[in-house]
N, C-alpha and C positions, 0 to 999 in steps of 0.2 A: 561372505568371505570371513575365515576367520581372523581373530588380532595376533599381533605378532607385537614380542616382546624381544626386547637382547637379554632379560634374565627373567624368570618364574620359577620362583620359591614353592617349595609345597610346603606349610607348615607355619604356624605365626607363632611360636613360644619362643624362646630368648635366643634360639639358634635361627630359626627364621626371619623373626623381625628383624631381628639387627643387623640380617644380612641383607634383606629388603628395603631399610634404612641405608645403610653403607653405599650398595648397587646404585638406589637414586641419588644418593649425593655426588657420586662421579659421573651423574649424565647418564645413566643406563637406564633407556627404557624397561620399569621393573613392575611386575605382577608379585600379590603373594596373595598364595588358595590356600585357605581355612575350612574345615567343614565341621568348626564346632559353634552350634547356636544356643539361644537359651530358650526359655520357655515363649518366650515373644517372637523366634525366629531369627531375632540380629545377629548376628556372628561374635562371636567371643575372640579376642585376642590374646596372646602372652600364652597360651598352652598350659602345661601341668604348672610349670615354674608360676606364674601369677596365680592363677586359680586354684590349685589343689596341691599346691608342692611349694615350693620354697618359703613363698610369702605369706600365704595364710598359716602356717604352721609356726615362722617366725612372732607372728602375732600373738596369735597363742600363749607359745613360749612365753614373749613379754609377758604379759599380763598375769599366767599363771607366776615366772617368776616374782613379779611385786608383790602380788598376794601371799606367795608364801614368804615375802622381806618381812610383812607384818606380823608374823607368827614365829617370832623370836628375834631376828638378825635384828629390828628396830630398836629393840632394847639394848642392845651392845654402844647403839646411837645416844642412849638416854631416851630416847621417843617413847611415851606410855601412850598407849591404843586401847580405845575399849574391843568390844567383837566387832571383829570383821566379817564379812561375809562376802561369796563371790555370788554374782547373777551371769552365769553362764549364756542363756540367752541374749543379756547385752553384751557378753565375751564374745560369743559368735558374732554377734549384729558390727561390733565394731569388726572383727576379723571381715566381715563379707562388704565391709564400705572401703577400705584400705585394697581390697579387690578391686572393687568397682572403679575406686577412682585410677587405678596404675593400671587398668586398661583400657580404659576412656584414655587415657593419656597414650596410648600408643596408638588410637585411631588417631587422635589430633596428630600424631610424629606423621603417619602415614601421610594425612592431608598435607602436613607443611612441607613434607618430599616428593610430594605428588607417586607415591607408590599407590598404583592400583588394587584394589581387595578385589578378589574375587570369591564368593561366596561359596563352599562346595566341598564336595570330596577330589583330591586331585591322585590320578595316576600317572605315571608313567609309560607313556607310548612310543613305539621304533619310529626315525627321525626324530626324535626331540620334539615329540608333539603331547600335552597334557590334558586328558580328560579331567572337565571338571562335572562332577554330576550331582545337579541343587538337590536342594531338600525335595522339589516337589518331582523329583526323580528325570526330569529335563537332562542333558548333557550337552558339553559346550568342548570343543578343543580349539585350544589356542596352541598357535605356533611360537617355538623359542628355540635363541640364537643357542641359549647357553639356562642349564635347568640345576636348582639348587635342593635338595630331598631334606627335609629338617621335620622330617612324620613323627621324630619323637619316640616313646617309649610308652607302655600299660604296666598294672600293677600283672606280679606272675599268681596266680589263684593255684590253690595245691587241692587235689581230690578229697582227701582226710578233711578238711572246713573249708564247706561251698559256703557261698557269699549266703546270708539271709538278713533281710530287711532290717536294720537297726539293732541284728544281735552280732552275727558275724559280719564283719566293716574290713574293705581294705584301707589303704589309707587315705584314700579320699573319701570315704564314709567314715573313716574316724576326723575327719575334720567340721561333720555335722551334728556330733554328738550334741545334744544341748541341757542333759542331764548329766550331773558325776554319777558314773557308778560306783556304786560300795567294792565290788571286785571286779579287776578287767584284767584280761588274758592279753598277752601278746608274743604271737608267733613269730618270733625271727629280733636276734639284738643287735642289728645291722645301724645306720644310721636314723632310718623313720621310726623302728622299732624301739631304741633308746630315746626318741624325741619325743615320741605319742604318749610313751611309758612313763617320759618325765612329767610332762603337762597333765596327767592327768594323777599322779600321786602327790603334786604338791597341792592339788583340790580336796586329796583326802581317800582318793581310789587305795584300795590294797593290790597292790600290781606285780603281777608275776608274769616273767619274760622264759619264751620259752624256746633255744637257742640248742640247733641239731649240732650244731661243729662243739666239737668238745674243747675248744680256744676260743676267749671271752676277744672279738677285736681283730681278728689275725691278719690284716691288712693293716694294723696299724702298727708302731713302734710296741715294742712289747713294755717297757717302762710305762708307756704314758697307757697303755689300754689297760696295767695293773694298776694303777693309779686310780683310773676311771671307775675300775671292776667297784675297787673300795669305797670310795665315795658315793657312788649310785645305790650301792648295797646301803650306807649309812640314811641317804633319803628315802627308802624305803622300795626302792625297785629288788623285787626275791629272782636274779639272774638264774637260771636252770641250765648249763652249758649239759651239749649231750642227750640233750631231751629230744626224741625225734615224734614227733604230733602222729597218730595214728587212728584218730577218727573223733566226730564232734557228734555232740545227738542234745537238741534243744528240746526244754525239758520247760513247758509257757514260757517265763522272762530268761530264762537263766539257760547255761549253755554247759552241758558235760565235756571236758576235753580231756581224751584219751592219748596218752604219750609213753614212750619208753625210756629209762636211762638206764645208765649200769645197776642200778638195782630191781630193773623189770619194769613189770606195767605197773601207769600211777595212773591216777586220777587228779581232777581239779575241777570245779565249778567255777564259773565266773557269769558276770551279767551281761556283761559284753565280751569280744572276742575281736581282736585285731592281729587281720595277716596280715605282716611284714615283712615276705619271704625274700623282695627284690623285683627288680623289674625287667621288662623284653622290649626287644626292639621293636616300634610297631609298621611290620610291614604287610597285615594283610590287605590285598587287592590295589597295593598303593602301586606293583611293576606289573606292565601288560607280559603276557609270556615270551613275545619276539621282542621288547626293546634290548635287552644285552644287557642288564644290569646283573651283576652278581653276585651270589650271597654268599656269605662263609658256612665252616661250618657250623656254627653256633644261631644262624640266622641273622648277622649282621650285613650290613651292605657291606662289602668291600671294596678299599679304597687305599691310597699311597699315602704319603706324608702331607700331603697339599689337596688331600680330602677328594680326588679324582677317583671315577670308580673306573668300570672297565670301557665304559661307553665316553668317547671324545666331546668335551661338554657336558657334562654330566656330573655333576659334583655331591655329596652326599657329608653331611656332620651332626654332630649333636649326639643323641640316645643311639641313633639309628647305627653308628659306625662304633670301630674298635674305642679303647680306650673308657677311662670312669662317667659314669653318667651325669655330670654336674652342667647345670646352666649358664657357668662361666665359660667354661673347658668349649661351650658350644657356638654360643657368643661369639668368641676370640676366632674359633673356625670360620661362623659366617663373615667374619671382617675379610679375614684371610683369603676365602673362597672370591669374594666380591673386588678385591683388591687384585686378583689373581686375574680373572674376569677381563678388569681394565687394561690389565696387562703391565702394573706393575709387581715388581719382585717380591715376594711375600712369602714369610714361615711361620711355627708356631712352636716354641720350644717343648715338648711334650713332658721334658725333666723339670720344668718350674710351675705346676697345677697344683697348686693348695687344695689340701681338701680338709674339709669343716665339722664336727657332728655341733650343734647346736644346745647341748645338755647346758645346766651350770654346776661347774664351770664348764665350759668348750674344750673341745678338743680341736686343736689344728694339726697338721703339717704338711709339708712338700719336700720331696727328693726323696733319699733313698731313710730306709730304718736300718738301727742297727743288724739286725738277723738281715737285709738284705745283702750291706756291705760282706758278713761274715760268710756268707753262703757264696759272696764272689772272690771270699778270699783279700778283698780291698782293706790295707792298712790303714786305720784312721785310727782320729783320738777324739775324744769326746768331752764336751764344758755343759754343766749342768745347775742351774743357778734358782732354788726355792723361791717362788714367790713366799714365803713366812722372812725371806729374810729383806724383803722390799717395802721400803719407808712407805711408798704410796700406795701398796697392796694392803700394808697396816693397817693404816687410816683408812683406808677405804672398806677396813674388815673384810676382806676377802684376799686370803691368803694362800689357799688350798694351790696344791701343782707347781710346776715349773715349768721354767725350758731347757728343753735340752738341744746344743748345737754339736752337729756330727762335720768333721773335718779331716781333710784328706789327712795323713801322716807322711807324706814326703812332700806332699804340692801345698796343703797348707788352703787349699781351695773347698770351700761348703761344699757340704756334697747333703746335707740334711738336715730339716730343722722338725723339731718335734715339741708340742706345749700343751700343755691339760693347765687351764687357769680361765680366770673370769672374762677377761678380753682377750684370748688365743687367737678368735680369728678374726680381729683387727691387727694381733701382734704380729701374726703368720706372712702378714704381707710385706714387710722391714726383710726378711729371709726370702722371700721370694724376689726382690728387687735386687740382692743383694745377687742372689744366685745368677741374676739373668743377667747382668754384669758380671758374674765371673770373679766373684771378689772372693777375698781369704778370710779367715777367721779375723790376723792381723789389721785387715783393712777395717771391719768391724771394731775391733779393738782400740783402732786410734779415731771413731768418730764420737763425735761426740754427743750425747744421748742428755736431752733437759733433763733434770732436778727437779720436784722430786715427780718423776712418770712411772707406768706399771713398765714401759719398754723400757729401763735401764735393766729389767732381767734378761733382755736380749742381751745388749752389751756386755752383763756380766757372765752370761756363759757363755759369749765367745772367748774372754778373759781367760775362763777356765779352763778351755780347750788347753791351754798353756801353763793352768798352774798359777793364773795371774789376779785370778777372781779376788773384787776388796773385799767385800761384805759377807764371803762366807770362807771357813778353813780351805785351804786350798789342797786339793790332796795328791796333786805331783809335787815332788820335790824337786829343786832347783836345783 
């Protein structure tokens, strides 16, 4: 007789756990099917996001940025350093324990909610019934009231640079690098693409990014992605917008990459090679051909506002559905899905999703960019307040960016927050709180923000929206 569940999760990364988490904390008998192991067989938890995607690369990040704090910015401190030097192997070594331990800790969450793991590859079967099928090719189906799909996403590989062993990496092969290379390639100046780029130029890589759309950012606000362009240019990242990659040929260590831009065919050698093109929804073999689920046309599942696909019970979030591929953004779904479940009332405001790139400084924002409002024709006004002009950005020597707040012009209601600076996406969330309450520039305006913080830049470009900003020239007139 098979088991029977009122909810089973396919997928255990930040969109599944947390929905397998939620499900059994309200009393729902909850399964969640994982088919990723390790070299010992155990099942891995937490998906790309803990293992090859958010957190080990955040690591990185760290560590690369303090290393390069010693190579100048220390001295602005007074701090004299003899040589420094990085040991990339214990950069790694810590990056792969900081794993270990924040998924050991979601097996322990599993235990203390009593969510079931089921080991395996899980599909989709008609009647809401889910094959899971072990490692040792065994198959099990369990029955469910109500079925949660959180399968995630893969990196996308392009014909021009096939994957090869330690030369050509996507980015979960650039997170096992454990040498600096002297020259490193990277395909695509996306969000992984600027972050792989950064970590490994402040070790001393010569790094050239190599970006098909001829617009450096074009999802982001156009201020803050010019902002970026320059500053990344000054660390040593050679941006190539335009460049479209048209064949690799590895040559012993070293890798040839063949590309076009408006000046024709170029060349470039590098040691390594990192494609960062973007990622797909991962759905092969995950829907049986008769359960009903269905795709768009881009290959997403499709689903409504409240993550329902076409089949009754059947829920789908995370990489797998429309909207940005972020860990949060998936999160928040499986809350929502699992609350929904219960049968209480649940949304997820889709206009208040911060998104992050991780360089230094950060890039944040949420809601809408300038060229978005303009293109809907929506009247606003905009406040924009320099971190160079922030007592605590001073002192803290990190100056670089601003924020900039975009606001309605007749309602007086945020409608966009935009910030290139050292803490952007800690700042980003004061804006995103702000919006999900429905608040005005004004309301911002009249709270009050501690002395002396890097977020008084928030307050003072809401100031601004108005002409009201203290600390820098105001440039409406009164």
């Amino acid at each position: 007789m098979s088991q029977k569940f009122d909810v089973v999760v396919i997928g255990a990364g930040p969109g599944g756990y947390v929905a397998a988490i939620r499900a059994a904390q309200l009393g729902l008998k909850t399964a969640c099917v994982e088919k990723w192991v390790d070299d010992k067989g155990a099942t891995i938890l937490g998906g790309t996001c803990l293992n090859v995607g958010c957190i080990p690369s955040k690591a990185l990040l760290d560590s690369t940025h303090k290393y390069h704090m010693t190579h100048g910015e220390f001295e602005a401190h007074g701090i004299k350093t003899g040589k420094v030097t990085m040991d990339v192997p214990a950069m790694i070594a810590r990056k792969d324990q900081i794993v270990k331990n924040l998924t050991g800790g979601i097996t322990g969450l599993f235990k203390a909610n009593g969510v079931t793991l089921l080991s395996g590859k899980g599909k989709v079967l008609a009647g809401k019934q889910v094959e899971v099928t072990k490692a040792d090719g065994s198959t099990e189906v369990v029955d469910a009231e109500n079925i949660i799909i959180a399968a995630g996403s893969v990196p996308v590989n392009i014909p021009p640079a096939p994957l090869t062993d330690g030369l050509i990496v996507d980015n979960e092969g650039a997170l096992q690098i454990t040498k600096t290379p002297k020259r490193l390639g990277v395909i695509g100046a996306g969000v992984i693409g600027l972050e792989m780029g950064s970590i490994w130029a402040r070790l001393g890589s010569e790094v050239t990014v190599l970006e098909a759309m001829e617009e450096f950012l074009p999802f982001a606000d156009k201020d803050v992605a010019k902002e970026s362009q320059k500053i990344l240019g000054k660390q040593g990242l050679d941006i190539k917008l335009g460049a479209r990659v048209t064949g690799t040929e590895v040559k012993g260590k070293a890798v040839k990459v063949q590309y076009t831009d408006a000046n024709g065919e170029q060349e470039i050698t590098v040691d390594t090679l990192i494609v960062a093109v973007g990622r797909r929804p991962y759905t092969e073999g995950l829907l049986a051909g008769d359960c009903g689920v269905e795709l768009d046309e881009r290959g997403f599942i499709s689903v409504d506002g409240q993550c329902r696909t076409s089949v009754p019970g059947v829920y789908a979030i995370g990489d797998v559905v429309r909207g940005p591929m972020l860990a949060h953004k998936a999160s928040e779904e499986g809350i929502m899905v699992a609350d929904i479940i219960h049968g209480h009332k649940a949304q997820m405001n889709y206009d208040c999703i911060p998104g992050i790139i991780y360089t230094h400084p950060e890039l944040a924002w949420v809601g809408k960019s300038e060229q978005q409002l303009k293109a809907e024709g929506v009247k606003y006004k905009v406040g924009k307040f320099p971190f160079a002009a922030s007592g605590r950005a001073m002192a803290s020597h990190d100056t670089e960016g601003f924020v900039k707040l975009i606001a309605c012009e007749e309602t007086d209601r945020i409608l966009g927050c935009h910030i290139v600076g050292g803490l952007a996406g800690e700042l980003i969330a004061q804006a995103v709180i702000a919006m999900e309450f429905g608040s005005s520039a004004e309301d911002l305006q009249l709270t009050v923000f501690a002395h002396p913080t890097v977020s008084e830049a928030v307050h003072e470009a809401a100031l601004a929206c108005d002409g009201h900003a203290i600390h820098v020239a105001n440039r409406k007139k009164r």
